[in-house]
C-alpha positions as CSV (number, residue, x, y, z in Angstrom):
1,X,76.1,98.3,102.6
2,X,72.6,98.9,104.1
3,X,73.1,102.8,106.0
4,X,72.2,101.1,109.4
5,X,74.8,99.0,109.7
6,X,77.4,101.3,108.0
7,X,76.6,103.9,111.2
8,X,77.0,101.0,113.6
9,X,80.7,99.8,111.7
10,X,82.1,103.5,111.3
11,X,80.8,104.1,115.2
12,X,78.9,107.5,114.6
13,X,75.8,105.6,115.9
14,X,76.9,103.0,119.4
15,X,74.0,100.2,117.8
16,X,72.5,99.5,114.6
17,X,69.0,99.3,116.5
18,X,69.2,103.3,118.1
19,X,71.0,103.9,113.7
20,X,67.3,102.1,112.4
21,X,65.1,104.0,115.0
22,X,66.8,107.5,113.9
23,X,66.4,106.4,110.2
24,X,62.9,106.2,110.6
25,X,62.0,109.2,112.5
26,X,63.7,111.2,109.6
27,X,66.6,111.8,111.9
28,X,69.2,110.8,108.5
29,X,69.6,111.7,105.5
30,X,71.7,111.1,102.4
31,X,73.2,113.7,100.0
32,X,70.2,116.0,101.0
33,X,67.1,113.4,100.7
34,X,65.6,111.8,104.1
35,X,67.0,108.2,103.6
36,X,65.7,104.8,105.2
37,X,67.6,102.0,107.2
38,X,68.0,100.3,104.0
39,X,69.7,103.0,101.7
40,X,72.6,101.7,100.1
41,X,75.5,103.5,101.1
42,X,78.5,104.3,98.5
43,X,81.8,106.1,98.6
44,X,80.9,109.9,98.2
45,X,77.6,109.9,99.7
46,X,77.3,112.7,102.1
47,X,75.2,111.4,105.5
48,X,73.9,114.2,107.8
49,X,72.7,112.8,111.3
50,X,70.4,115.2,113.9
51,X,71.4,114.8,117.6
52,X,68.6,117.0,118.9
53,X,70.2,120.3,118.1
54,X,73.3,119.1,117.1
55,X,73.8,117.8,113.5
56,X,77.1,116.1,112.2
57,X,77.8,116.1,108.5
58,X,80.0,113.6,107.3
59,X,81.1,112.5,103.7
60,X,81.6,108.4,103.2
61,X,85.2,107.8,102.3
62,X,85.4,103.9,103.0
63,X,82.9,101.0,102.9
64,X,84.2,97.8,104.7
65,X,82.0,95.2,106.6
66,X,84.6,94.5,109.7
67,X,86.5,97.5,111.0
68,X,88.6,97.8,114.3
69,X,87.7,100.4,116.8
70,X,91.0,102.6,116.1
71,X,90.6,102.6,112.3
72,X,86.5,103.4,112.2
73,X,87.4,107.3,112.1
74,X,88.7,106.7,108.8
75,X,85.8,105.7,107.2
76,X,84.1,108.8,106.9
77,X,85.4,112.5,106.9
78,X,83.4,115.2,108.8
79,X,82.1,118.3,107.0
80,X,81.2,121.5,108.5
């Protein structure tokens, strides 16, 4: 699954258009590399995302194209 629409599915980005525009201002990256929109994503993979001076670190657990609101927590675990 392209990394754009795995941020919109497990909800740690609200749209796949705001997930693209981070993507490509460097904002993401995968297992320690600056990734674009269209990485592939795969269980394991650890995505960090920079919210200005926040960053959230979060390891891939689950890759499913349709996910309920309730169960998109479980797709990912965060890391500190």
């Amino acid at each position: 699954m392209r990394l754009d629409k795995y941020l919109k599915v497990s909800r740690l980005i609200k749209r796949r258009t705001v997930a693209n525009e981070a993507c490509d201002a460097g904002r993401v990256s995968a297992n320690g590399k600056p990734v674009k929109a269209s990485y592939d994503v795969k269980a394991g993979d650890i995505v960090e995302i920079q919210f200005g001076q926040k960053t959230l670190k979060v390891e891939v657990l689950i890759v499913a194209d349709n996910v309920r609101k309730d169960d998109a927590p479980a797709m990912y675990r965060e890391l500190l």
